[in-house]
C-alpha positions as CSV (number, residue, x, y, z in Angstrom):
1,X,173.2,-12.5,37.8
2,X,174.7,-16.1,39.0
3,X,171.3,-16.8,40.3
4,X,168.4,-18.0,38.4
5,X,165.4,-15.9,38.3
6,X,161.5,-17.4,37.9
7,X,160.8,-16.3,34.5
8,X,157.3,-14.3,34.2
9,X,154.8,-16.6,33.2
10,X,153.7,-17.1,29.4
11,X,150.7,-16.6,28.1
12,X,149.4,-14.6,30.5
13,X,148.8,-10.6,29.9
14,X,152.5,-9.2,30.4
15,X,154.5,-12.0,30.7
16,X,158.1,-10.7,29.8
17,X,157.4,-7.5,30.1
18,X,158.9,-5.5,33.4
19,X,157.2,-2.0,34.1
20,X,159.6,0.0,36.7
21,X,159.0,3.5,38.2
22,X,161.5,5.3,40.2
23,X,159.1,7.3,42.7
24,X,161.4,9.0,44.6
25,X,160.5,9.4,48.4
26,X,157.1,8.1,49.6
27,X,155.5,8.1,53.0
28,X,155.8,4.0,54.0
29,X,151.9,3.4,54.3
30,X,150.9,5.0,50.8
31,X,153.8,2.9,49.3
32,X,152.4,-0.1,50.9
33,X,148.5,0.7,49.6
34,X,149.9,1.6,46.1
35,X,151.8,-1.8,46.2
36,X,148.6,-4.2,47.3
37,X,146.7,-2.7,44.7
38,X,149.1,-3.7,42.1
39,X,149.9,-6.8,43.8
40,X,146.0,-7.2,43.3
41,X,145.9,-6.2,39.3
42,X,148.7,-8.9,39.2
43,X,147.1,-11.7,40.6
44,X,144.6,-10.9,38.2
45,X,147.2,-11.0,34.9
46,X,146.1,-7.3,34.2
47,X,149.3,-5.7,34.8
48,X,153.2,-7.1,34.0
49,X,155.9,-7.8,36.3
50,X,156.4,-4.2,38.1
51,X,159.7,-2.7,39.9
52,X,158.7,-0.1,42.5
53,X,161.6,1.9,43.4
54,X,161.6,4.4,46.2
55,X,162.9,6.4,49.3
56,X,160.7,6.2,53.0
57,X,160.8,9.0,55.4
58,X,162.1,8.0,58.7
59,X,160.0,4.7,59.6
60,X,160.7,1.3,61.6
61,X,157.9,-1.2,60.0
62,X,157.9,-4.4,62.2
63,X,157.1,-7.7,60.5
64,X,154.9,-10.4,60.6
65,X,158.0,-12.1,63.0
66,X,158.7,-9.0,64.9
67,X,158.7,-8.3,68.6
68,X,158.0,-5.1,70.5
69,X,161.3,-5.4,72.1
70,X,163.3,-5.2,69.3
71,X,162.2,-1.7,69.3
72,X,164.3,-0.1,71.8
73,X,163.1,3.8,72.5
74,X,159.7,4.2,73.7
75,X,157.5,5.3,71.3
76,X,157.0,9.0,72.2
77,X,160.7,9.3,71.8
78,X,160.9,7.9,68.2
79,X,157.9,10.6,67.5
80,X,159.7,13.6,68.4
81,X,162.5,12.1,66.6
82,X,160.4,12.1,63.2
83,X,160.1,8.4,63.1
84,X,157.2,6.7,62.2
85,X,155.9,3.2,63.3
86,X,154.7,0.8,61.0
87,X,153.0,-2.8,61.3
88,X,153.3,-4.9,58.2
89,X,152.7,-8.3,56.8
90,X,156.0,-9.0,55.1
91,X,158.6,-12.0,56.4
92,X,160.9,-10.8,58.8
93,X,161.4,-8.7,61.9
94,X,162.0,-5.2,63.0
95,X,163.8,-2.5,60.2
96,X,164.7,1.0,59.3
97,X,163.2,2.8,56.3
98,X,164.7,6.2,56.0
99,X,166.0,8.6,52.8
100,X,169.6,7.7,51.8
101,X,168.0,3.8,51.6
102,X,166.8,2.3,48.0
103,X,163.6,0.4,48.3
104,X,162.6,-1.6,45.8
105,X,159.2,-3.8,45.7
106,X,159.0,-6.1,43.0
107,X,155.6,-7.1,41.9
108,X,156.4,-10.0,40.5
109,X,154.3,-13.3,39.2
110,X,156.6,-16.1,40.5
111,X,156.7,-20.2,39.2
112,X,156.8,-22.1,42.3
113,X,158.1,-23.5,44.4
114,X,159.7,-20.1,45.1
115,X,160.3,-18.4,48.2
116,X,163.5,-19.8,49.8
117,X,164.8,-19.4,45.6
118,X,163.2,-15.8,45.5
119,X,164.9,-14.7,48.6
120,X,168.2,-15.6,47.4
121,X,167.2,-13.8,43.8
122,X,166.6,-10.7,45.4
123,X,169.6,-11.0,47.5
124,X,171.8,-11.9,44.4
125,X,170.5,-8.6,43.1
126,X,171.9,-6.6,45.7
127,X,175.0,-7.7,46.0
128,X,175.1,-7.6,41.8
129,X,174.2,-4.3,42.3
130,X,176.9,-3.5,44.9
131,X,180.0,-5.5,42.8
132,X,179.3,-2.9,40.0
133,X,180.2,0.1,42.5
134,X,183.2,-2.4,43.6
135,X,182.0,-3.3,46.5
136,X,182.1,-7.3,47.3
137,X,179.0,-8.6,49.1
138,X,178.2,-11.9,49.8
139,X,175.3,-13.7,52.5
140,X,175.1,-14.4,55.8
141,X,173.9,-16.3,58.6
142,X,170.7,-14.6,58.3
143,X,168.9,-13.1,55.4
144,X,170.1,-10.5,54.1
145,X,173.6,-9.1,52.0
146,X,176.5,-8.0,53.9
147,X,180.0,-6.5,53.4
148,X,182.7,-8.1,55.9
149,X,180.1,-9.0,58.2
150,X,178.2,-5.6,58.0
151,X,175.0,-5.4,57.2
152,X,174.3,-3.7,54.1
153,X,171.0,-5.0,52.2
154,X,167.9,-6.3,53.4
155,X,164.7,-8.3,52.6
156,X,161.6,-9.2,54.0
157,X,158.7,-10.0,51.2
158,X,155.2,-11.6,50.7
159,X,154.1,-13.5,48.7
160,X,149.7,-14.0,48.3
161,X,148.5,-15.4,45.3
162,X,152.1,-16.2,44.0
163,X,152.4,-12.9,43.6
164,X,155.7,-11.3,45.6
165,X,155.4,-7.8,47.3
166,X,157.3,-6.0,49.6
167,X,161.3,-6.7,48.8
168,X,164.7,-5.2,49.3
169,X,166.5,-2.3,50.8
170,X,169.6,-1.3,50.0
171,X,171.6,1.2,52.0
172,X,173.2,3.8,50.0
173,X,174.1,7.0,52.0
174,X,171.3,6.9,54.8
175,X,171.8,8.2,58.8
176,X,172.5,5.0,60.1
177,X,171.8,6.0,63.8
178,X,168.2,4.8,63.7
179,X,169.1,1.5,63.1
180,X,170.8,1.5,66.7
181,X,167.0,2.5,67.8
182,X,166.1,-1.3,66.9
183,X,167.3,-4.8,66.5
184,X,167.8,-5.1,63.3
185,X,166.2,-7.6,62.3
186,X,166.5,-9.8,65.1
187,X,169.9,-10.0,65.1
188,X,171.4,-8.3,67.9
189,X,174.9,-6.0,67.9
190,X,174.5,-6.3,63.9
191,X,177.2,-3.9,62.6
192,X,175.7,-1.8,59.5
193,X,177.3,-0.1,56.8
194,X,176.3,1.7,53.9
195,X,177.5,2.4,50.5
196,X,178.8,5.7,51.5
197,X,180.9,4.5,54.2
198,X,182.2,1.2,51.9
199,X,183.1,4.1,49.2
200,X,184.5,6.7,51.2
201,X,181.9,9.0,49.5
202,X,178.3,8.7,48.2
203,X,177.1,7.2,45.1
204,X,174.5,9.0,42.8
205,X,170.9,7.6,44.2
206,X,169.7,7.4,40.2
207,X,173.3,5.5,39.5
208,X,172.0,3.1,42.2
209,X,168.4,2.9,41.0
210,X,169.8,2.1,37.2
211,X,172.3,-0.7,38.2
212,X,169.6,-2.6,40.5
213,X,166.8,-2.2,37.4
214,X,169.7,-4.0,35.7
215,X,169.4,-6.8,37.5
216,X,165.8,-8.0,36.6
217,X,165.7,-9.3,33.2
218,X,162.7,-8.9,30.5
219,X,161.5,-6.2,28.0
220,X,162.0,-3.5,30.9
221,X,159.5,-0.5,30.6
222,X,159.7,2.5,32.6
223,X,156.8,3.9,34.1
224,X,156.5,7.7,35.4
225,X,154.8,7.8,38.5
226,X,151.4,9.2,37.6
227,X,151.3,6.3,35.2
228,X,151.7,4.0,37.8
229,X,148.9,5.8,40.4
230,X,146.4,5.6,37.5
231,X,147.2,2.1,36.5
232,X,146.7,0.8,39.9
233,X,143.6,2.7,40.7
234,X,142.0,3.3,37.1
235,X,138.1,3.8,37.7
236,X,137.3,2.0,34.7
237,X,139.8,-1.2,36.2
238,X,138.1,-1.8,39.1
239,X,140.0,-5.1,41.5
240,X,138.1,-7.6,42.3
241,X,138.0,-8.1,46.4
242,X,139.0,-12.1,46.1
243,X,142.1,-10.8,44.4
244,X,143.3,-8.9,47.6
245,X,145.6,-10.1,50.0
246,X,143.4,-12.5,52.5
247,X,143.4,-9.9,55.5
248,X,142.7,-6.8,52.9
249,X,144.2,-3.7,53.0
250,X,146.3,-2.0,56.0
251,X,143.9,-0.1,58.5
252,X,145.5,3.2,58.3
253,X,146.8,4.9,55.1
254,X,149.4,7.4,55.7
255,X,149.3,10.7,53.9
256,X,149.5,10.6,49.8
257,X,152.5,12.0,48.1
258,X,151.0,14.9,45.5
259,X,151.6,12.6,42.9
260,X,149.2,10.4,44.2
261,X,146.6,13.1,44.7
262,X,143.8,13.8,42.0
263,X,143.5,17.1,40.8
């Protein structure tokens, strides 16, 4: 990558070491509990770096920035449609999570100071990511990746603790109708594109996953997902409650995938 990347800190537990786990698709709210839990062990130096890579049913999460009119059915409408509604606190606006779109939320220990330089690491990523399927990305006037003025990659992260959660989405072969449902993040008559429509056809999702991974540097170490459940919620690990993000966990958990379920 032409960007430079905040090493993982040394001397701490993990540092140059990256954990990934591809998890495949995830209801948005279990992601987001799995994610401040191990945001949580990080803070704490008891876990490495970690790459969370997923899928999200059909959901439009609004951002600490966002405004209910950048919504633009009513909400009963988006229901029948399948789509879930989600409050977060990550940077940004209103955006579409749905399957066809990579997620990824790196879990990462940053050296500050970092966030302008992290958002244009994560960015850098995507359009790495994109230039090895030969498509050329570059930035725009907003944050973000796009492909002759299309939107094509996203990013809206937080950062507690200097610890970064949240991250990236990357369209691959998603129905992009939703995203006429909203304002894409803020940005009114945005054009999007995907992968598939850049390509003329539709990558391999796993191809995707492998040349993202790619991106982050270290002693990368993959993770299956029942790992990562009982890493992040290990009895005998318990997280302390300073170590939490300041306003704690969200208020309603969504359903758990079944690999997140205990026999």
């Amino acid at each position: 990558m032409s960007e430079f990347i905040p090493p993982p800190s040394r001397g701490r537990p993990g540092g140059g070491v990256l954990h990934y786990s591809h998890l495949g698709l995830v209801p948005y709210r279990s992601a987001l509990l799995l994610q401040e839990r191990l945001a949580a062990l990080r803070a704490q130096d008891k876990i490495p770096d970690t790459l969370i890579l997923l899928e999200h049913p059909p959901t439009i999460t609004l951002g600490a920035s966002a405004s209910e009119s950048d919504i633009l059915l009513p909400r009963d409408t988006l229901a029948r449609l399948g789509i879930d509604i989600a409050h977060t606190r990550r940077g940004g606006n209103v955006t579409y999570h749905g399957p066809g779109q990579l997620v990824a939320y790196p879990i990462f220990k940053l050296n500050g100071p970092f966030i302008r330089r992290w958002v244009r690491v994560l960015e850098s990523a995507m359009m790495e990511t994109l230039a090895s399927f030969g498509i050329e990305a570059s930035r725009g006037d907003s944050i973000g990746v796009r492909v002759q003025g299309k939107k094509i990659g996203f990013v809206g992260i937080k950062i507690s603790r200097a610890v970064s959660f949240h991250g990236i989405s990357l369209n691959v072969d998603p129905d992009l109708k939703p995203f006429s449902y909203i304002i894409p993040c803020a940005c009114a008559g945005d054009a999007i594109t995907s992968m598939e429509k850049e390509l003329g056809q539709a990558p391999q999702m796993a191809d995707v996953v492998d040349a993202l991974i790619r991106q982050f540097p270290g002693e990368r170490m993959p993770r299956a997902p029942e790992e990562l459940w009982s890493i992040a919620f290990a009895e005998d690990a318990p997280v302390e409650i300073s170590a939490l993000p300041r306003r704690g966990l969200p208020d309603r958990v969504g359903p758990k995938p079944h690999w997140l379920r205990r026999p």
